[in-house]
N, C-alpha and C positions, 0 to 999 in steps of 0.2 A: 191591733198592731198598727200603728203609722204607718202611712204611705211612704215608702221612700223615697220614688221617684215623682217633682213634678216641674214647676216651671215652662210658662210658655208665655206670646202677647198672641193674639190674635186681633185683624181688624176689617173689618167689613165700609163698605161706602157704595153709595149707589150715585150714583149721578148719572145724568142725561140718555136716560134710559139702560146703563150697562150697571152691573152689581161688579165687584171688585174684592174677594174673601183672600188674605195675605196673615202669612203667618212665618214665625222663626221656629228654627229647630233646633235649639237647645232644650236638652233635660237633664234637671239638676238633679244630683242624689243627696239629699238629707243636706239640702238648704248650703254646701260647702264645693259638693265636686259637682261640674261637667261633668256628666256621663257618657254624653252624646251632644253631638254638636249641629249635626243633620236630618234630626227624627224630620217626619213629614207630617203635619198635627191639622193641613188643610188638604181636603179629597173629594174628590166627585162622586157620590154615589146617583141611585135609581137611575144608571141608565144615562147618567151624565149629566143630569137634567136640576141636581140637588147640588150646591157644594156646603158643605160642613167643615167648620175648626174647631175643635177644643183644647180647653187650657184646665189644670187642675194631674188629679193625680192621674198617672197615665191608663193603668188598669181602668178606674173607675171611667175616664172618658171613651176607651173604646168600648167599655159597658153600656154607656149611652148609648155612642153613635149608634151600634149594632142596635138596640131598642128604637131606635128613633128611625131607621129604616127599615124593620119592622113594620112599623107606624107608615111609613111613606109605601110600602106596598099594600100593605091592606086598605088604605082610603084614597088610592090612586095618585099616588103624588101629592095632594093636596097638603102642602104644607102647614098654615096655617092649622086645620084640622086634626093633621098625625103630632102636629106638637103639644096641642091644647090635649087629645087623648094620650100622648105620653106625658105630659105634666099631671094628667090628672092618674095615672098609672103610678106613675112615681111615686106622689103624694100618699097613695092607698097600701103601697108596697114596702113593708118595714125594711129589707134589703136595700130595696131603693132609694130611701129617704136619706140611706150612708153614705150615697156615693158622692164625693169630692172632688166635682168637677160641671165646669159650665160647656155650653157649645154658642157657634153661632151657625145659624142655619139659612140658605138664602136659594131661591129660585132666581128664574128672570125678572120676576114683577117683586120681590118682596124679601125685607132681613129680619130675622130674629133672634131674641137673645134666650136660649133656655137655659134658667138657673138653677142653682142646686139645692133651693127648696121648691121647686116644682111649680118658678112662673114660666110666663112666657109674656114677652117683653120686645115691642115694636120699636124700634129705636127712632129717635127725636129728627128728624131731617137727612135718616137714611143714614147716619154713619155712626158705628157703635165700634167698642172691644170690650176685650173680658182680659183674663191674665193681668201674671205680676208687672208688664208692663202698659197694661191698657188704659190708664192714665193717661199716661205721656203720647201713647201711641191716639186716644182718642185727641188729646186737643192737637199735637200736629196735626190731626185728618182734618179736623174744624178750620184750622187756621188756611190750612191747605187749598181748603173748597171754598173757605169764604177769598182769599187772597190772587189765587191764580183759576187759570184754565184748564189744568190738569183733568185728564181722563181718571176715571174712579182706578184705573189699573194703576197708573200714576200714585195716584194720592195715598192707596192702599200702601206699596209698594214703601213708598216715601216717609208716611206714618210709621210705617215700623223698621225703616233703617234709622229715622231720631228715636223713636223708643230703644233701639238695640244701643247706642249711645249714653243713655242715662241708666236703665236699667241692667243690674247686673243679671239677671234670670232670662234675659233677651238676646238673643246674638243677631248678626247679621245675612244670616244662614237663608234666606226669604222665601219661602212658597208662594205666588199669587195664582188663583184662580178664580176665572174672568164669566159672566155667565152676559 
């Protein structure tokens, strides 16, 4: 059966020491309706100390997250770690390999992209997205950080209110959370 619900951008940026994870809250139903217009698709888990967004179908991402902090209490936070054993879970896990949907994952020191075949994926000078609009939402972040002074809260922030602009799967609706 098709997913029916999905739609999101999500965007990450690290700059001068602070990480900056910002997301919309639109979820489309079957590529035509608004569903929702306020979902919350970026959250703090372990403790506060993790924040996570995912984009894709909405089931299968809180599928993840829920796995992937699993993964952050067994090997103590260590994120890099609980993601490389949940990519490598995934990949082995026939259930798993269905789900349709990516995350991004970020401590204080560090961002990653886990995808829906089971990489994990350091992104290129700290500022990544995923989602229908993380195109647009990555290169304003690019243009952003190379252009001005903005704090990564900022830039995040900013990236995804031009993405909510061009993309229609994106609204202006914005979660940032700051580590």
């Amino acid at each position: 059966m098709e997913n029916l619900f999905r739609g999101t951008t999500i965007c990450a940026v690290k700059r001068d020491g602070k990480i900056a994870v910002a997301g919309d809250g639109q979820v489309t139903m079957q590529n035509s309706i608004i569903f929702k217009n306020n979902a919350r698709k970026v959250r703090r888990i372990y403790n506060n100390r993790v924040v996570v967004g995912f984009a894709g179908s909405v089931a299968d991402a809180f599928s993840l997250s829920e796995r992937f902090e699993g993964m952050l209490n067994k090997y103590a936070g260590n994120l890099m770690r609980s993601a490389v054993e949940l990519a490598q879970t995934w990949r082995e896990d026939k259930a798993g390999r269905q789900l349709d949907a990516m995350m991004i994952v970020a401590d204080k020191d560090q961002v990653l992209i886990l995808d829906g075949a089971g990489n994990v994926i350091e992104p290129q000078e700290g500022i990544c997205a995923i989602g229908s609009g993380g195109n647009y939402a990555l290169a304003a972040a690019r243009a952003l950080v190379q252009n001005t002074n903005y704090e990564a809260k900022e830039v995040a922030y900013k990236a995804l209110k031009i993405a909510s602009e061009i993309c229609v799967f994106t609204n202006d609706n914005i979660i940032v959370e700051e580590l």
